[in-house]
C-alpha positions in Angstrom: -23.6 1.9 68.6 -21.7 -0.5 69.9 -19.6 -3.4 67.3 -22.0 -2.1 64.7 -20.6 -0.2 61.1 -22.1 3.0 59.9 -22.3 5.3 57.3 -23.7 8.0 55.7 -23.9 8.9 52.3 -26.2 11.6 50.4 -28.4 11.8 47.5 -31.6 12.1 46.1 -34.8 11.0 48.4 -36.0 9.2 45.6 -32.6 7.8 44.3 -31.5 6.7 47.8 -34.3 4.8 48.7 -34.7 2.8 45.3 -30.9 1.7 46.3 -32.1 0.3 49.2 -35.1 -1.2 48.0 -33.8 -4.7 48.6 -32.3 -4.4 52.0 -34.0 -6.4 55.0 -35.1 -3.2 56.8 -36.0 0.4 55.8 -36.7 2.9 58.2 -37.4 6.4 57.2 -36.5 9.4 59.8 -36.3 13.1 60.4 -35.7 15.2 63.0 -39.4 14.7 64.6 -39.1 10.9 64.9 -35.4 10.8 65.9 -36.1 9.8 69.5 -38.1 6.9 68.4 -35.0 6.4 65.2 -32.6 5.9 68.0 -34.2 3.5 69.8 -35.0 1.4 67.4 -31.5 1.5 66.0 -30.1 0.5 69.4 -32.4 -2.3 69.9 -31.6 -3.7 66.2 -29.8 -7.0 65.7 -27.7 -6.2 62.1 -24.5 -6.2 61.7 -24.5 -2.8 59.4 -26.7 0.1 59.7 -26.4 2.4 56.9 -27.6 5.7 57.0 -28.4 7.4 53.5 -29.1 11.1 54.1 -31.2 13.1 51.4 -33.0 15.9 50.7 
């Protein structure tokens, strides 16, 4: 992921997302769309991706 900062933390579906409500970008993903996750995550220009896991 090259100079980019990660990480995971988990929680509520509900709870995690309100958290996040005011971020730039939301993505949603599970293991059907992870091909199509990735991608987009390597093509992204932010300096953090965070990745809330829930459920």
């Amino acid at each position: 992921m090259g100079n980019k900062q990660l990480f995971l933390t988990t929680t509520n579906g509900t709870r995690a997302l309100q958290k996040v409500e005011n971020s730039t970008t939301v993505i949603t993903a599970d293991m059907v769309n992870r091909q199509a996750t990735v991608r987009y995550l390597l093509g992204a220009q932010s300096a953090a991706i965070a990745l809330v896991g829930s459920g």
